[in-house]
C-alpha positions, 0 to 999 in steps of 0.5 A: 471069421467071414469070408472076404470074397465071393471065390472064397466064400464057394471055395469053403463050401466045397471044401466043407462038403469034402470034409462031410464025405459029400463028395469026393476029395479027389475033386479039390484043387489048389486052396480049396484042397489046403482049406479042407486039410488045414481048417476045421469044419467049423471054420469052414462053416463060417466061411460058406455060410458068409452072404455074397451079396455086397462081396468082391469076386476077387480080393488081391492079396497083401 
């Protein structure tokens, strides 16, 4: 599952390396504290590892 925005996209990558131990989770606010808790490692991979150019900063919610 990709990411559908550039935010979420870096939001991912932090929470992926909290979930690593690369740095403190003390430092994770708002989503990117739930992403770390809810999402598995894997799925945090495959949004960080999503390509950034051609992607919206923001995406609106639904």
């Amino acid at each position: 599952m990709p990411a559908k925005s550039a935010v979420q996209q870096k939001a991912a990558g932090a929470a992926l390396a909290a979930k690593r131990g690369e740095t403190p989770k003390g430092k994770l606010k708002g989503a990117t504290r739930q992403m770390e808790e809810s999402m598995t490692e894997q799925q945090l991979e495959a949004f960080a590892h999503t390509r950034r150019k051609g992607k919206a900063e923001h995406v609106a919610e639904d």
